[in-house]
C-alpha positions as CSV (number, residue, x, y, z in Angstrom):
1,X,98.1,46.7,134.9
2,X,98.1,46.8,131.1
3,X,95.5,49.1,129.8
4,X,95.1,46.5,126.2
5,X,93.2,43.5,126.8
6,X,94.7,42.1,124.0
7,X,97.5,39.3,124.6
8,X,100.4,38.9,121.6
9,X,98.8,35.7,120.5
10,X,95.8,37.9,119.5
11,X,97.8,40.7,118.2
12,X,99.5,38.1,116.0
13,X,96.1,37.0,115.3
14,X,94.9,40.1,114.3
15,X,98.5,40.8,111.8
16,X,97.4,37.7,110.0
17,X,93.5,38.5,109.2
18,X,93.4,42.2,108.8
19,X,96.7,43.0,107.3
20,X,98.0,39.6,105.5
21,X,101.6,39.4,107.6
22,X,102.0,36.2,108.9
23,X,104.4,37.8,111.7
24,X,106.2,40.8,112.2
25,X,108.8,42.5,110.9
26,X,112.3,43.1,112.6
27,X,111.8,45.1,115.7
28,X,108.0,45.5,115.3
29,X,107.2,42.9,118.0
30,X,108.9,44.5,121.2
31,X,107.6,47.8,120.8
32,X,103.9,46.4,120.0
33,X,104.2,44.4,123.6
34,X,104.9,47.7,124.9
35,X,102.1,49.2,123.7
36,X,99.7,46.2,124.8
37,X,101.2,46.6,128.3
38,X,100.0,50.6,128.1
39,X,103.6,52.3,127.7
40,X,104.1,55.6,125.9
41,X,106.8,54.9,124.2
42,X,109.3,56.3,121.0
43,X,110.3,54.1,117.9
44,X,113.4,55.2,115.8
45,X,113.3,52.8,112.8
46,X,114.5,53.1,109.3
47,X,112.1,53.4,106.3
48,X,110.6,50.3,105.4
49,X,110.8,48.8,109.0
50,X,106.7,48.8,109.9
51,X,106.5,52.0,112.0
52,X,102.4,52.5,110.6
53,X,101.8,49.2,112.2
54,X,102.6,50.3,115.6
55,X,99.3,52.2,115.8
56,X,97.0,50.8,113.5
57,X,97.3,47.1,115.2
58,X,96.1,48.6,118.3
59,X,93.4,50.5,116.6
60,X,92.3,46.9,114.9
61,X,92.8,45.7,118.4
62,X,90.0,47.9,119.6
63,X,91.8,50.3,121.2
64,X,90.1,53.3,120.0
65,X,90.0,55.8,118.9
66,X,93.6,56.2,117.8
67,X,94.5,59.5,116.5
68,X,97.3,59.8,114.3
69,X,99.3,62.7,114.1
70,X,100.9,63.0,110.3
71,X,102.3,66.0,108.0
72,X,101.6,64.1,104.8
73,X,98.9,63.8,103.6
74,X,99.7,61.4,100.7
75,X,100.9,59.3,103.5
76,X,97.9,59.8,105.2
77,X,95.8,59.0,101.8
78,X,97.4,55.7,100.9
79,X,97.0,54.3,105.0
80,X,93.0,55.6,104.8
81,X,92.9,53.1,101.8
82,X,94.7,50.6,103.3
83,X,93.0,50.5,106.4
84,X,89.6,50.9,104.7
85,X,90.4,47.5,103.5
86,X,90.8,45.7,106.2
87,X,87.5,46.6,108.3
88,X,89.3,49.5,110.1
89,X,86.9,52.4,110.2
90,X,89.1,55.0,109.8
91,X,88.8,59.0,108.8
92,X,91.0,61.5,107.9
93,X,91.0,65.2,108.6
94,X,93.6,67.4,106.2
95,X,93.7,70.1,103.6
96,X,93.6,67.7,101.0
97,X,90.7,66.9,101.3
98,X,87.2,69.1,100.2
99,X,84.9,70.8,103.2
100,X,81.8,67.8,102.9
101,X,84.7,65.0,103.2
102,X,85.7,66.9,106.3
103,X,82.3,67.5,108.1
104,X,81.6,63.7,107.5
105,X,85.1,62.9,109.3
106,X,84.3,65.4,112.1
107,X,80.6,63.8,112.2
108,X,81.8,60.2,112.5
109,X,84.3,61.4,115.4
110,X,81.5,62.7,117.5
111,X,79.5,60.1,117.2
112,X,82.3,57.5,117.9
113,X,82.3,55.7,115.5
114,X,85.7,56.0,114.0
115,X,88.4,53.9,115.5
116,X,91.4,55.2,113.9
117,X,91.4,59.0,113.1
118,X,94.5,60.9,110.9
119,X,95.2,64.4,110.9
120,X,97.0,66.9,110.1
121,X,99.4,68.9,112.8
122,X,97.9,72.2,111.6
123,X,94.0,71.3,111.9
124,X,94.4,69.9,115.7
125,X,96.0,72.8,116.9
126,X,92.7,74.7,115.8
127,X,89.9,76.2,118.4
128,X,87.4,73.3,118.5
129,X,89.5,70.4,117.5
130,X,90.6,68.9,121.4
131,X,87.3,69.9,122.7
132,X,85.7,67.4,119.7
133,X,88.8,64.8,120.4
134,X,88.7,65.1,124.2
135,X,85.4,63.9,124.0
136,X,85.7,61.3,122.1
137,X,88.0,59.6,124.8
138,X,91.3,59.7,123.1
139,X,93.1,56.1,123.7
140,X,95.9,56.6,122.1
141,X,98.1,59.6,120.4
142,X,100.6,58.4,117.8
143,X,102.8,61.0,116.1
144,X,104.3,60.2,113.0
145,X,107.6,62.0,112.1
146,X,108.3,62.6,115.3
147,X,111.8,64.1,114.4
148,X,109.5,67.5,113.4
149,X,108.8,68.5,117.0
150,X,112.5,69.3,117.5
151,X,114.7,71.9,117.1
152,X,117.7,69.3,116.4
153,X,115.5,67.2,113.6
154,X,115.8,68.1,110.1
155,X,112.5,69.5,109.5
156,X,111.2,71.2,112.5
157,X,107.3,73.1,112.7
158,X,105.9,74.9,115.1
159,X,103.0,73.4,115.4
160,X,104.6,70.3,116.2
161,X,106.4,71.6,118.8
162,X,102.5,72.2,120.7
163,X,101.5,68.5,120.6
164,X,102.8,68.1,124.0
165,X,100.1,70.5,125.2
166,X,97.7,69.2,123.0
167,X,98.4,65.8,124.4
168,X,98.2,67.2,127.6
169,X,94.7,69.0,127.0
170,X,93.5,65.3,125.8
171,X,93.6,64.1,129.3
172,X,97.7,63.0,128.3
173,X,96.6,59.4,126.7
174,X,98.9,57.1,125.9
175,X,101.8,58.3,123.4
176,X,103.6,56.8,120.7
177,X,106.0,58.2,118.3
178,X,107.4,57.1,115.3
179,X,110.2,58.8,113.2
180,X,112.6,57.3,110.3
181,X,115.9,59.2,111.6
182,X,116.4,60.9,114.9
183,X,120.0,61.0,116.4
184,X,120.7,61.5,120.4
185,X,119.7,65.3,120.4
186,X,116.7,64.9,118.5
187,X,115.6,61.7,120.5
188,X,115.9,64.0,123.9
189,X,114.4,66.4,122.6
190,X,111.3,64.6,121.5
191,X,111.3,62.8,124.7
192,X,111.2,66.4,126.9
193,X,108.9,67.7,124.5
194,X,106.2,65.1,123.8
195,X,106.2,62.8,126.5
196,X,104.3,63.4,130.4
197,X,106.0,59.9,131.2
198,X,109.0,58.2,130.8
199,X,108.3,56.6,127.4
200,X,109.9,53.0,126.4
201,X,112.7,54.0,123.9
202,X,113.3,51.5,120.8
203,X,116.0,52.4,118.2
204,X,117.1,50.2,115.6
205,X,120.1,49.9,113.8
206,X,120.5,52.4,110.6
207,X,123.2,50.0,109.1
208,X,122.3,49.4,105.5
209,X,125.0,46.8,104.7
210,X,123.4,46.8,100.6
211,X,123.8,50.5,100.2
212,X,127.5,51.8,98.5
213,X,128.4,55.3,99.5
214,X,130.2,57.8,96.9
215,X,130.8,61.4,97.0
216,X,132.5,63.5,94.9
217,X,132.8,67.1,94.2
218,X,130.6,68.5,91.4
219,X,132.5,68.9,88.1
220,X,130.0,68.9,85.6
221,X,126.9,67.6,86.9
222,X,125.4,66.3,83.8
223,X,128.4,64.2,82.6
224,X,128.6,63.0,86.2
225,X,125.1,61.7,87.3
226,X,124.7,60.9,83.7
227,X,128.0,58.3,83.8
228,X,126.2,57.4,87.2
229,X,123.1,56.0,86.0
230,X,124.3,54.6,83.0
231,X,126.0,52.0,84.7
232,X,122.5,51.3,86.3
233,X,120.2,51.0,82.8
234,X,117.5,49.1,82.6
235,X,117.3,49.9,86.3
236,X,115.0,52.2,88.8
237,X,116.9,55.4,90.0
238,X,115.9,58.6,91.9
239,X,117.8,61.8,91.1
240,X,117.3,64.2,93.7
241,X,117.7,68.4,92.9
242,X,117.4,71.4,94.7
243,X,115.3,73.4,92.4
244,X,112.0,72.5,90.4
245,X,114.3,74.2,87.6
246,X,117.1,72.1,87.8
247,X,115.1,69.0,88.0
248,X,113.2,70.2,84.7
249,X,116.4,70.4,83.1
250,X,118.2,67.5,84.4
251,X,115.4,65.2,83.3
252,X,115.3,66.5,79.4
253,X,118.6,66.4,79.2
254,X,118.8,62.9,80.6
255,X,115.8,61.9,78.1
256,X,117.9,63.7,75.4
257,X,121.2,61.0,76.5
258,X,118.4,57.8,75.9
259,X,117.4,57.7,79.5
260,X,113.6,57.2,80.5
261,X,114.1,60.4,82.8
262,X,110.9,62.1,84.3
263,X,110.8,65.0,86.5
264,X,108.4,65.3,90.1
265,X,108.2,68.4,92.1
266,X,105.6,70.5,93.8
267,X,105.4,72.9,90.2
268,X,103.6,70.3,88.2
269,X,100.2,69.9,88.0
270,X,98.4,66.4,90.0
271,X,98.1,64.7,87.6
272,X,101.4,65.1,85.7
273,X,103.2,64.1,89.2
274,X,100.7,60.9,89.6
275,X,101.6,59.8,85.8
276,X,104.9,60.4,86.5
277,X,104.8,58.6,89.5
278,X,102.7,55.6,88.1
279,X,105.5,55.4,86.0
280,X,107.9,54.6,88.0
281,X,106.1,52.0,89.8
282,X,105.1,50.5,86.2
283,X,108.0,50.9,83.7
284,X,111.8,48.8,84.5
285,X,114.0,51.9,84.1
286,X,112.5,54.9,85.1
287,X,114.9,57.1,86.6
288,X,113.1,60.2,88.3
289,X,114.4,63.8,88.5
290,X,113.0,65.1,91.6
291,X,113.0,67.9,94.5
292,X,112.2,66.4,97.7
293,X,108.8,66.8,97.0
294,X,108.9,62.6,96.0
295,X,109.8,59.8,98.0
296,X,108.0,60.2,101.0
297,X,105.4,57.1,102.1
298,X,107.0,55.8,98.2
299,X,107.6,52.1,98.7
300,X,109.3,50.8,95.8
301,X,111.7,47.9,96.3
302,X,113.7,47.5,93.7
303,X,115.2,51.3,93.4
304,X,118.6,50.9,92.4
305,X,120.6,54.0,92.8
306,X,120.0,57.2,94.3
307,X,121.7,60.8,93.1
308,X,122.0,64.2,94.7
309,X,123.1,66.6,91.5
310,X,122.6,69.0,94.8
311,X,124.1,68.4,98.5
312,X,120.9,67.5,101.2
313,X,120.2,70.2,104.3
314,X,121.3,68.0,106.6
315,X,122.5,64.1,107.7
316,X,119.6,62.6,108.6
317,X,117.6,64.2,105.3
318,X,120.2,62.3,103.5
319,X,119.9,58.9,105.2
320,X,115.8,59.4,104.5
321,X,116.3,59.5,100.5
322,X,118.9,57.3,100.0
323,X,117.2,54.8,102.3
324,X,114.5,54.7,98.8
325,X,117.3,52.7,96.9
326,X,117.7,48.9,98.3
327,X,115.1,48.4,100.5
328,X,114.7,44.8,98.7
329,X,118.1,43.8,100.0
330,X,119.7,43.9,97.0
331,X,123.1,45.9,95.9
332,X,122.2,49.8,95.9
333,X,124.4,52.5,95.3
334,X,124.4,56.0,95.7
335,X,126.1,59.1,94.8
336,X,126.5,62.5,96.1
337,X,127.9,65.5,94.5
338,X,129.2,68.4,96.1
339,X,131.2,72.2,95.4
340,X,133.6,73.4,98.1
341,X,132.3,77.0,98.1
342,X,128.6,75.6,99.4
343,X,131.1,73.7,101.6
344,X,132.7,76.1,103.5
345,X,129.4,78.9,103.7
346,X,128.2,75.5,106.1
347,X,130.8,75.5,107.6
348,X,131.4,78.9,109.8
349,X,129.2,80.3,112.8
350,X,128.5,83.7,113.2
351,X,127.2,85.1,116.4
352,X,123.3,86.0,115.1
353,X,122.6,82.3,114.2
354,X,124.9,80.9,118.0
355,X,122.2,83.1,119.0
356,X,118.8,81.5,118.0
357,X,117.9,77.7,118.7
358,X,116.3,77.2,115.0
359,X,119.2,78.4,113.1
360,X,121.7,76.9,115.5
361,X,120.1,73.5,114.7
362,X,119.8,73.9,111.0
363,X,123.8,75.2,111.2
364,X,124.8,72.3,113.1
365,X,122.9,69.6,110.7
366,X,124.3,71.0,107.3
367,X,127.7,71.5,108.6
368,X,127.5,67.3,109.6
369,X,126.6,67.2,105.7
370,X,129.2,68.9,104.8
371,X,131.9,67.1,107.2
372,X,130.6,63.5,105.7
373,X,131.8,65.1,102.3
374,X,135.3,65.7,103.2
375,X,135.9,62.8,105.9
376,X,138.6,60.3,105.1
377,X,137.2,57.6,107.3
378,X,134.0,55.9,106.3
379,X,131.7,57.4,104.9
380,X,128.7,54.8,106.9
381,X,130.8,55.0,110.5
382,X,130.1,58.9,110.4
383,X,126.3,58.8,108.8
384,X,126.1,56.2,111.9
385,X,127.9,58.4,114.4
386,X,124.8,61.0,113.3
387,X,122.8,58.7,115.0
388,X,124.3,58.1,118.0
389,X,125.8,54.2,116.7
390,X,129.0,53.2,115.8
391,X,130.6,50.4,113.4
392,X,133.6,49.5,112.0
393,X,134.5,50.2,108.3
394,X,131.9,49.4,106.3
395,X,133.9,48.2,103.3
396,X,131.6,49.6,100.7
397,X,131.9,52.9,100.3
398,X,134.4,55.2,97.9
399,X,136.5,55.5,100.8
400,X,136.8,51.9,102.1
401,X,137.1,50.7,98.6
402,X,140.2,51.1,95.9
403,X,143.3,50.2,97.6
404,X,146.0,52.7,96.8
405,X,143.2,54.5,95.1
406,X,141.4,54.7,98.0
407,X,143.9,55.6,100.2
408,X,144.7,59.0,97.9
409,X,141.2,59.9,98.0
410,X,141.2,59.8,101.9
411,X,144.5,62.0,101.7
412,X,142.6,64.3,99.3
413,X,139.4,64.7,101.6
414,X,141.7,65.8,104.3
415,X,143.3,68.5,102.2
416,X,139.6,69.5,101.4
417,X,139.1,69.8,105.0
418,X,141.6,71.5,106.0
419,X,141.0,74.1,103.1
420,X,137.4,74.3,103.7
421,X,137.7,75.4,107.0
422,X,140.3,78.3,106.4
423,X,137.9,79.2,103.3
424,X,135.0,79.4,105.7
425,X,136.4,81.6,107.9
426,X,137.5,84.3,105.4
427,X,133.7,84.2,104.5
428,X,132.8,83.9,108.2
429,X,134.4,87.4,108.2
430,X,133.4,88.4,104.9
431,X,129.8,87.9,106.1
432,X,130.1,89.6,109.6
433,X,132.1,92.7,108.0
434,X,129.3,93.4,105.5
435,X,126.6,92.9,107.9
436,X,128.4,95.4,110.5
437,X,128.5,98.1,107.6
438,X,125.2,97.2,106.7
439,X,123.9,98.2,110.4
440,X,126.4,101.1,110.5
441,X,124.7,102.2,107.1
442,X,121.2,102.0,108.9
443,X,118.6,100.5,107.7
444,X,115.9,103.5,108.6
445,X,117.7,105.3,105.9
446,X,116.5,102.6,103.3
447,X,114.0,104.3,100.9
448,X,110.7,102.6,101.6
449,X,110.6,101.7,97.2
450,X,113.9,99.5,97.8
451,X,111.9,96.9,100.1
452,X,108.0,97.5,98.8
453,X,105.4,94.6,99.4
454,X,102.5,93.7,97.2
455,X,99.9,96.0,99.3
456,X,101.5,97.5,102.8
457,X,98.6,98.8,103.8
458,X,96.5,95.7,103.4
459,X,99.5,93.5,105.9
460,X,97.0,91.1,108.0
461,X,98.8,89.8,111.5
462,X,100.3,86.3,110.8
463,X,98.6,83.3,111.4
464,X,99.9,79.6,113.0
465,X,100.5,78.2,110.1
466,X,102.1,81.7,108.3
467,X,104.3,81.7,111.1
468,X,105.8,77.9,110.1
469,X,106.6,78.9,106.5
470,X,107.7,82.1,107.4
471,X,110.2,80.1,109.9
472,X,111.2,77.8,106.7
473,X,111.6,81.1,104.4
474,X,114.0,82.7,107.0
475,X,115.8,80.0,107.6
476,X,116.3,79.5,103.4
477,X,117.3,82.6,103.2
478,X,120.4,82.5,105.8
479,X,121.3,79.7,103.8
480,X,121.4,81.5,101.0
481,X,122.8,84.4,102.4
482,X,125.8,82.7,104.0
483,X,126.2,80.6,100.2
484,X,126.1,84.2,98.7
485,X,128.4,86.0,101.2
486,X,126.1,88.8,101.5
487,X,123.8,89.8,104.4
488,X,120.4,88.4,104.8
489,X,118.2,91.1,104.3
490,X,120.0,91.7,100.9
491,X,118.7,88.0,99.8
492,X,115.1,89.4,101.0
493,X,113.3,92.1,103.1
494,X,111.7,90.9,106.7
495,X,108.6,92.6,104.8
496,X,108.8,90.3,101.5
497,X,109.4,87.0,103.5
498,X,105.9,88.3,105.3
499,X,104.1,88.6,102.2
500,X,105.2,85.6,101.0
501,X,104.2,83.1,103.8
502,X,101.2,85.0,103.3
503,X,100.5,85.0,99.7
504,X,101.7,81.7,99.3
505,X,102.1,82.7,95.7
506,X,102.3,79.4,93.3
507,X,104.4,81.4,90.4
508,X,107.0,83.8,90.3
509,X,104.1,85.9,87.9
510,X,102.1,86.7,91.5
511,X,102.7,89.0,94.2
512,X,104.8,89.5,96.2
513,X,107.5,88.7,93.3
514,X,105.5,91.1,90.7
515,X,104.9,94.4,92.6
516,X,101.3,96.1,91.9
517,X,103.4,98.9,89.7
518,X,104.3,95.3,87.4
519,X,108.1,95.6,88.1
520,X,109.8,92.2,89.5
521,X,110.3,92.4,93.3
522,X,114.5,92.1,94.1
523,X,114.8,88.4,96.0
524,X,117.9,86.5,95.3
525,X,117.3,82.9,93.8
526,X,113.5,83.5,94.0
527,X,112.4,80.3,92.1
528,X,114.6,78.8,95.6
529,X,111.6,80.5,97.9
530,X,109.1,79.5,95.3
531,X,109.8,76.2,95.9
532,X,109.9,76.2,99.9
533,X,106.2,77.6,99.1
534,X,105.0,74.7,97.2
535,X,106.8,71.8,99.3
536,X,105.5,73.6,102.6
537,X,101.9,73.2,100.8
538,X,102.3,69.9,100.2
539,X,102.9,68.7,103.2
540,X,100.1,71.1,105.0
């Protein structure tokens, strides 16, 4: 019996009068029967496909409340005003937001009022919150980037990984879940995880036939992404960095070359990043210089290349920013640059991460990164292969392309292959050699001044949501340990990585990188754990 008294004559009803669709989109219609006919269910669909719509119908529907289950809050801001506008009363419940905004969210809730709730992973899984939601009758549960409750998706948190409780503690109402990217290990995973019953399972295709695939390895990453985009001028472009730093540099540089170049990351103040982002929306030609801190819930259609001046932490992170360029259906291209020495530090496992799920998933994804790199097939069939679909050439990227040209590239990623294995196991070795004379040296004979933290004796235990970025910060430091060659706990002390999910500093001025006695604390690439700080905040 179908818990939705709604028919799909009314849900198409409904599309047309409260959101302005006259049908739906590609794929959209057989997961909302689905939901009418009352089954959980989990929807893998590329950006730009409709996922938001597979819960807010419903809630427009009547069935309510819906609670919404999202890590972003900008994403989170821009459906409130969206859904605002069409009649929906909906209410949000987020960091972002100030305490009397909050209490008036939790106030409607009680009193049932609200039909479609958001909120934040980290505020449901606090004391109070199911008590308040399992009274309101919970209809439905829908949890947006659903890839995050995994081990095997690219940006895993803790307190994702509870929702199957939570859900549980709600009286287990109907489930959906909606992710842009989730390959076979990810989708079991959410599907043990998350799910009390066997869900419906919907995954479109990730084939982008407009977007062009190039990589090459970085020599001179100036000259190269400028070249890049200046075959695009006059066009919208995303350049995509590693570092706040780098993408401050990049974009002067690039404004210094004639290009409109902004920079967006987690550094700059609100409203620099909202004028900067205005911009690009406003002004043919923008091209912005960005962390990963832009781009998510950014719907711009005509974004005509994407770069990476810096090589993504995994495939499916990849596929998510280069899936910003094209989604008009128009000719997109993209380019990727890479060094061989990042290459092969991806490439080797040692025994301490084969030993712990996290870093055994976060190996296996930026190793696949670094094997699309160096394939000599194409470059789409193995992104696709990531996802668990296959295809035949696609014909469009740098290695289906160029003829004889082509065909000497493929030869040359081989080569590249074959020596960016061997070169990953001298530093697999390198790596496990220093680390054994690091334990044989002993770290109880470390003076206690070599590793000191901002105030020792002031350590508080770590909360929920300390223990998700100090999960990310650990997991940034093996990866910068293994780039490095050098153990981890030379990168940064157990007892710094503490302080800082902690501290949450917001400069490298505050503790824990100043000490109290004003000296600079010792953490390799610091500015890197800076920003993991600020990104992890902005997605809180």
């Amino acid at each position: 019996m179908a818990l939705f008294p709604a028919s799909m004559d009314e849900a198409r009803r409904a599309l047309r009068a409260s959101f302005g669709y006259e049908d739906f989109r590609p794929g959209q219609e057989d997961i909302v029967a689905a939901i009418l006919a009352g089954r959980d269910a989990l929807a893998v669909m590329p950006t730009g496909s409709g996922k938001s719509l597979l819960y807010q119908l419903p809630a427009a529907l009547g069935r309510a409340p819906v609670v919404v289950v999202s890590p972003l809050i900008s994403l989170m801001r821009d459906q409130l005003r969206a859904m605002r506008a069409t009649g929906v009363a909906t209410a949000a419940l987020h960091s972002g937001q100030d305490d009397a905004e909050n209490a008036a969210a939790l106030r409607a809730i009680a009193a049932g009022s609200m039909k479609l709730v958001y909120i934040a992973p980290e505020r449901l899984v606090q004391d109070g919150m199911t008590t308040l939601l399992r009274a309101a009758r919970v209809k439905l549960l829908a949890i947006d980037e659903a890839h995050c409750v995994s081990h095997w998706g690219h940006e895993f948190r803790p307190d994702y990984a509870r929702l199957g409780e939570i859900a549980k503690s709600l009286g287990a109402p109907q489930t959906v879940a909606v992710t842009a990217c989730a390959g076979p290990a990810t989708r079991a995973d959410i599907v043990a995880k998350l799910f009390m019953r066997e869900p419906a399972v919907f995954v479109r295709s990730f084939a982008r036939p407009n977007l062009r695939l190039a990589f090459r390895r970085r020599r001179g990453a100036l000259r190269q992404i400028a070249g890049f985009a200046g075959r695009h001028r006059g066009e919208s472009g995303i350049v995509y960095c590693a570092s706040r730093r780098k993408a401050d540099f990049l974009a002067r540089d690039l404004r210094a070359m004639g290009f409109d170049a902004l920079p967006y990351h987690a550094g700059l103040d609100a409203e620099t990043r909202a004028l900067h982002q205005d911009a690009f929306f406003a002004r043919q030609g923008v091209v912005i210089v960005a962390t990963i801190a832009f781009g998510m819930g950014v719907d711009k259609s005509d974004v005509r290349f994407v770069a990476h001046a810096d090589l993504p932490n995994s495939v499916e992170g990849y596929y998510q920013e280069i899936g910003r360029a094209g989604r008009d259906g128009a000719p997109a291209r993209t380019l990727t640059l890479f060094d061989e020495r990042e290459l092969a530090a991806r490439w080797s496992l040692d025994a301490s991460i084969a030993a712990d799920d996290i870093a055994r998933g976060e190996h296996v994804r930026r190793k696949a990164m670094a094997e699309l790199c160096v394939t000599p097939s194409c470059r789409f069939s193995v992104l696709l292969r990531t996802f668990g679909e296959t295809s035949g050439p696609c014909g469009r990227c740098d290695n289906c392309r160029g003829g004889l040209f082509g065909l000497a590239r493929r030869a040359s990623g081989v080569a590249l292959g074959w020596r960016v294995a061997l070169e990953s196991r001298f530093a697999a070795f390198d790596a496990g050699a220093s680390s054994e004379f690091e334990t044989q040296r002993g770290l109880q004979n470390v003076a206690p001044e070599e590793f000191p933290l901002a105030n020792p004796d002031s350590a508080l235990p770590l909360r929920v949501a300390d223990e998700r970025l100090l999960r990310s910060l650990e997991a940034l430091r093996l990866a910068i340990a293994r780039k490095k060659r050098i153990p981890p706990h030379r990168v940064a002390s157990d007892a710094v990585l503490e302080a800082l999910a902690q501290a949450r500093p917001r400069s490298l001025g505050e503790a824990p990188f100043v000490r109290q006695d004003g000296e600079t604390e010792a953490i390799v690439e610091a500015d890197a754990f800076l920003h993991a700080i600020a990104h992890w905040r902005d997605q809180a």
